[in-house]
Backbone as JSON, one array per atom type, in Angstrom:
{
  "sequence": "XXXXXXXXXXXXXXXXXXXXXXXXXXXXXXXXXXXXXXXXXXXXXXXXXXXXXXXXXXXXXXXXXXXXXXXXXXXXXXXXXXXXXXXXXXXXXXXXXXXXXXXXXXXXXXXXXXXXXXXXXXXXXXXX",
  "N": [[40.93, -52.42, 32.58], [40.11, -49.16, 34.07], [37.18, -47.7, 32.14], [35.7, -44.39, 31.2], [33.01, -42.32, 29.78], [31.68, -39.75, 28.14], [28.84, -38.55, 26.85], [27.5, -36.49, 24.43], [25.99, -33.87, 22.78], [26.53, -31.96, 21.04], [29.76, -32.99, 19.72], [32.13, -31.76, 18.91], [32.01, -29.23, 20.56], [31.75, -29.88, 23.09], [34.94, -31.43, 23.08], [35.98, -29.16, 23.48], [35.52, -27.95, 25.47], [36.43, -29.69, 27.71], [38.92, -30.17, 26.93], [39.8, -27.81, 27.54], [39.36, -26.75, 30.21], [40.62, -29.39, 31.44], [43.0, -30.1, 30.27], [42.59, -31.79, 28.46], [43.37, -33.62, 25.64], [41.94, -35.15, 22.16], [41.8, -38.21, 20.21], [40.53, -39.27, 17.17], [38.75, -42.59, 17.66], [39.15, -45.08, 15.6], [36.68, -46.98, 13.51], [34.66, -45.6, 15.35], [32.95, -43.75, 13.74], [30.45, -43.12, 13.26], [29.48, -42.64, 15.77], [30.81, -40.48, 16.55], [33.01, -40.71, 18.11], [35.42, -40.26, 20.16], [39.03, -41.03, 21.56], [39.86, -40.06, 24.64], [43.23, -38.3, 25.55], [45.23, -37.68, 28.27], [47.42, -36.5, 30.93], [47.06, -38.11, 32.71], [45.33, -40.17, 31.48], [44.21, -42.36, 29.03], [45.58, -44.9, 26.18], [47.54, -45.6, 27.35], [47.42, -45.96, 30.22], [46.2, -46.16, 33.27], [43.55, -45.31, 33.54], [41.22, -44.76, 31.0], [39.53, -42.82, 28.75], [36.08, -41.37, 26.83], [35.01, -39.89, 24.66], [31.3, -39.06, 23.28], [28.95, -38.76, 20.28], [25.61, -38.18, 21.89], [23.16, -40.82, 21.6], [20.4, -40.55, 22.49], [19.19, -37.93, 22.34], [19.25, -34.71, 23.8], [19.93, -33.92, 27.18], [18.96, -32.08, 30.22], [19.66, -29.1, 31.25], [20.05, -28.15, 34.21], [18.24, -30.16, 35.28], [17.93, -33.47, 37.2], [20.93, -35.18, 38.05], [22.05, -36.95, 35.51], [23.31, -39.61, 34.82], [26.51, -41.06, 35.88], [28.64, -39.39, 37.29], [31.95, -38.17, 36.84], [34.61, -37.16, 38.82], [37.65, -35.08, 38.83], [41.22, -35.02, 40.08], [42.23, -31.13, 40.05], [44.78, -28.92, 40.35], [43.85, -26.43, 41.39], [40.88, -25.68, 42.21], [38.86, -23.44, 42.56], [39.99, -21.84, 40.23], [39.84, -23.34, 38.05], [36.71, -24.15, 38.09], [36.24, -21.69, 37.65], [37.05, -20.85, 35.64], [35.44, -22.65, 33.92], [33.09, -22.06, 33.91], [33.02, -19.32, 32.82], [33.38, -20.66, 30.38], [31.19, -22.01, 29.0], [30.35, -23.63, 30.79], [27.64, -24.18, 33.2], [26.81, -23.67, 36.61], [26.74, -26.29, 39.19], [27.55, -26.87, 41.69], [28.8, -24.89, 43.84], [31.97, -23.78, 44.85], [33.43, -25.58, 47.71], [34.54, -26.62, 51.11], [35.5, -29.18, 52.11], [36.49, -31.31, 55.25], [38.7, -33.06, 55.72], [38.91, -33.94, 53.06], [39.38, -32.19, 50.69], [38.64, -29.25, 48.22], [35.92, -29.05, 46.78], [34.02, -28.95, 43.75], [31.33, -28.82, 41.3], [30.22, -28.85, 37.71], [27.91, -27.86, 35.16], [28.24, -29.37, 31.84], [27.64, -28.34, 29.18], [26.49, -30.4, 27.83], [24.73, -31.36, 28.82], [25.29, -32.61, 31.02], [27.07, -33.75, 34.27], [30.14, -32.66, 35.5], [33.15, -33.19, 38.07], [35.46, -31.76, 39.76], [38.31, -31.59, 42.04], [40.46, -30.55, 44.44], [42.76, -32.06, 46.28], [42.79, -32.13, 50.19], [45.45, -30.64, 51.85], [48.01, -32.76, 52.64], [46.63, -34.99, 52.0]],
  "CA": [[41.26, -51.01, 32.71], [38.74, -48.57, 33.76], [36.87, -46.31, 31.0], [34.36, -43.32, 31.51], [32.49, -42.14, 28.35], [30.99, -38.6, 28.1], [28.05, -38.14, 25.78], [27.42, -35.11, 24.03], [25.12, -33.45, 21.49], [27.77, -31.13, 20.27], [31.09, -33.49, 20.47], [33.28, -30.41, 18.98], [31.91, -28.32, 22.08], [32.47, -31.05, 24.36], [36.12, -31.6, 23.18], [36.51, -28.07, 23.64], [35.41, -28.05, 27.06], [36.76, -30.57, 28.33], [40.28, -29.39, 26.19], [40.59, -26.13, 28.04], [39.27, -27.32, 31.52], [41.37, -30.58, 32.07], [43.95, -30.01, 29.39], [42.67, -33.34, 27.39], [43.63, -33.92, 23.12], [41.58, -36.37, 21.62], [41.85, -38.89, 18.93], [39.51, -40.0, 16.48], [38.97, -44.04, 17.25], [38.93, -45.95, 14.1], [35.51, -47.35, 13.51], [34.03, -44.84, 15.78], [32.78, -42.37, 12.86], [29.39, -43.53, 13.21], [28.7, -42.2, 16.83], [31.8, -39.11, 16.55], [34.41, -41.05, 19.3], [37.21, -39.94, 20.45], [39.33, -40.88, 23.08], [40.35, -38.85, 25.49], [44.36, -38.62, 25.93], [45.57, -36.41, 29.03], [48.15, -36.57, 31.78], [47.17, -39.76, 33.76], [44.32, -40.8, 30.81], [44.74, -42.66, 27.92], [45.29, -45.92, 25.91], [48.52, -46.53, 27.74], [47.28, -45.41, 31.4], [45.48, -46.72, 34.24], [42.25, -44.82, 32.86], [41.25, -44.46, 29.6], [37.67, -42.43, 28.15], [35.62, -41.2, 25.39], [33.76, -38.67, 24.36], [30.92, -39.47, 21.75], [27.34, -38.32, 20.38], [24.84, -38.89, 22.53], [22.18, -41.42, 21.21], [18.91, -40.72, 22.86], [18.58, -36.87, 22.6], [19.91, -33.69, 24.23], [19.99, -34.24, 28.42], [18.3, -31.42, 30.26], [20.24, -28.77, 31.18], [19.07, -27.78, 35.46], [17.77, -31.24, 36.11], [18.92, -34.17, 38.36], [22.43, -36.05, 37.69], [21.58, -38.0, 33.97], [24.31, -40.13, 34.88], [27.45, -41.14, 36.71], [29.15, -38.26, 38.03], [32.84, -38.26, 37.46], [35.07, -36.25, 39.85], [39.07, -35.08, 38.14], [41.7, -33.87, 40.39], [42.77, -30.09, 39.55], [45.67, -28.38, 41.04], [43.13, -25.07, 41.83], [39.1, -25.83, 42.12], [38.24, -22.25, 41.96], [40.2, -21.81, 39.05], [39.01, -24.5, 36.89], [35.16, -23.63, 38.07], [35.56, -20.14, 37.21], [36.73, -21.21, 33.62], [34.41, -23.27, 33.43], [31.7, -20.84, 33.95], [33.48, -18.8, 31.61], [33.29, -20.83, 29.18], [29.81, -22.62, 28.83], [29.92, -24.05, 32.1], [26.96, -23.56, 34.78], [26.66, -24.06, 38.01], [26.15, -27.55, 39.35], [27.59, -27.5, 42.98], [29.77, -23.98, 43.84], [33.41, -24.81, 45.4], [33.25, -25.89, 48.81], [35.72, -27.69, 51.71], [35.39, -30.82, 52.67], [37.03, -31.34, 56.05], [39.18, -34.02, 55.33], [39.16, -34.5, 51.49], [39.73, -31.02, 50.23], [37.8, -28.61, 47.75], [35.25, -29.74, 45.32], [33.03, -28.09, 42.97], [30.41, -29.06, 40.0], [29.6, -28.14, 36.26], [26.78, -28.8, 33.77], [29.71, -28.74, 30.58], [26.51, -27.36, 28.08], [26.03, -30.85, 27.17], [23.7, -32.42, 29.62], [26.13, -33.49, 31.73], [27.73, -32.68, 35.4], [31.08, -33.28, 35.8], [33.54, -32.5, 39.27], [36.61, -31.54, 40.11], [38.64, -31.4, 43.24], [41.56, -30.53, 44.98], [42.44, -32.55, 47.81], [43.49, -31.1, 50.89], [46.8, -30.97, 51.79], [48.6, -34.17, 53.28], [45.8, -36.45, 51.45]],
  "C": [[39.97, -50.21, 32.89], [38.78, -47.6, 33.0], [35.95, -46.04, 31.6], [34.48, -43.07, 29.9], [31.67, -40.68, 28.47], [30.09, -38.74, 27.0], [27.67, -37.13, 25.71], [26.55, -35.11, 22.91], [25.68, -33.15, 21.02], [29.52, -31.85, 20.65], [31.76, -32.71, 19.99], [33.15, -29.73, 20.0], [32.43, -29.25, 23.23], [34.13, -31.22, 24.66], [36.71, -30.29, 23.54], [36.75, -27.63, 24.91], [35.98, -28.54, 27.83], [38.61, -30.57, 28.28], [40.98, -28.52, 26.98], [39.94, -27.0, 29.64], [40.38, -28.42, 32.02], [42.76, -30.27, 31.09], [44.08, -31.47, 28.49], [42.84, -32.93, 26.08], [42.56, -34.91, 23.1], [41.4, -37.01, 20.4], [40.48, -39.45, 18.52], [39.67, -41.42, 16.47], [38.14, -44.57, 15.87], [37.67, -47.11, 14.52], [34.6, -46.74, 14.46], [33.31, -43.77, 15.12], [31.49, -42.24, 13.6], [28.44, -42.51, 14.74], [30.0, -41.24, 17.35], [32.5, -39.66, 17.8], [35.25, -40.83, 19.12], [37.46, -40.0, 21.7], [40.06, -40.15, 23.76], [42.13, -39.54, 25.99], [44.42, -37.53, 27.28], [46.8, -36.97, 30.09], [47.99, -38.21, 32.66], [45.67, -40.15, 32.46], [44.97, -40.97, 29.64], [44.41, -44.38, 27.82], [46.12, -46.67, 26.76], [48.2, -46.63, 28.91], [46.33, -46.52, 32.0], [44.33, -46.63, 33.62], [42.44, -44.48, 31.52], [39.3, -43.54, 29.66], [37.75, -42.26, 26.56], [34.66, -40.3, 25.46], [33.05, -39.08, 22.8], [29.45, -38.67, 21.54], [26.35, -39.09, 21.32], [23.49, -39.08, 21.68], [20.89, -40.74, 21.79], [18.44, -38.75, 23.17], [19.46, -35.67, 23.98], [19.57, -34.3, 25.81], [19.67, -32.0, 28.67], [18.63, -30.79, 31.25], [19.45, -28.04, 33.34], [18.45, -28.98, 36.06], [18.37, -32.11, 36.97], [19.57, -34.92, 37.41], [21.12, -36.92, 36.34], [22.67, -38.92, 33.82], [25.32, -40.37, 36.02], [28.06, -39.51, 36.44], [30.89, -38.47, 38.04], [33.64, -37.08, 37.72], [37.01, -36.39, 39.4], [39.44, -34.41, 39.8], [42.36, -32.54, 39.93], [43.69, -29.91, 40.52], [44.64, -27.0, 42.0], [41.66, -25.38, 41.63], [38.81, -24.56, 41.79], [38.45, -21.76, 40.97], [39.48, -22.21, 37.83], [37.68, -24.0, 36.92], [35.34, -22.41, 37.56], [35.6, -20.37, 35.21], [35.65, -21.78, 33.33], [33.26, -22.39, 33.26], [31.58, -19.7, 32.45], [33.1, -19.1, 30.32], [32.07, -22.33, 28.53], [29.62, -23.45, 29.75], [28.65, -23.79, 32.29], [27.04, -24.42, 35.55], [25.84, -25.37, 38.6], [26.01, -27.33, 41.1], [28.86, -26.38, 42.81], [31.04, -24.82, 44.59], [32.87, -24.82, 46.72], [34.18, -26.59, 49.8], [34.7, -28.28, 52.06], [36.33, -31.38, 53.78], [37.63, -32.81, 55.86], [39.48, -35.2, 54.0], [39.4, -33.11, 50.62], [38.26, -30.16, 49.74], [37.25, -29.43, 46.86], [34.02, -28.91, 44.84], [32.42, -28.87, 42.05], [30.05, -28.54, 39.25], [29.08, -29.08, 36.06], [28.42, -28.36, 32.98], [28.65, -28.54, 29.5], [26.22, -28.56, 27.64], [25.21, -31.88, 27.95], [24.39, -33.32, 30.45], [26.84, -32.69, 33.04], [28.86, -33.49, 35.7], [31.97, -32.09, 37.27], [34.96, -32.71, 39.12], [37.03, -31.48, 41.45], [39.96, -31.83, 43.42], [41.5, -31.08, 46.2], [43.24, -31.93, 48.62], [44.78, -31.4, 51.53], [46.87, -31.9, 53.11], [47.64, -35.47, 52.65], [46.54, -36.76, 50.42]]
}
């Protein structure tokens, strides 16, 4: 099954972010105290699903907030890109990569989510 893993300095901000942006819950995994995991449930994510994640502390120090990608890059679909980005912005987002088309894959946009991390969204364009 594939998993993605978010690391965070602040994993309450993270879940929060990530909460109101995608509309994820997440559970506390058992024997995870140690490094604050939780996995991410949502609409197509989970234990039962195709995809599963996690959101946890990140080991090696805060990630640096304006620099280049500190990581894989993963990309959700939303129903509305400009939507989602503007919340995001809203709400401790910045600006990674404004919305944009993509002639033959739809809209897509990029956030930092405040924790050293850039994650994407995108709507694909209609008939894909």
């Amino acid at each position: 099954m594939p998993h993605f893993e978010i690391h965070a300095d602040d994993v309450p901000a993270a879940k929060a972010f990530y909460g109101g942006l995608f509309g994820w819950r997440f559970d506390a995994m058992k024997g995870g105290d140690a490094v604050a995991y939780h996995l991410v449930e949502g609409s197509d994510i989970g234990a039962d699903k195709a995809l599963s994640g996690g959101i946890l502390k990140r080991a090696d120090g805060p990630g640096v907030s304006g620099g280049p990608i500190r990581g894989g890059v993963v990309t959700f679909e939303v129903a509305d890109c400009d939507e989602r980005y503007a919340w995001a912005l809203a709400n401790g987002g910045a600006e990674a990569l404004p919305p944009a088309d993509y002639p033959g894959i739809g809209r897509c946009a990029y956030v930092e989510d405040g924790q050293g991390n850039v994650v994407g969204m995108i709507t694909p364009q209609e008939g894909r």
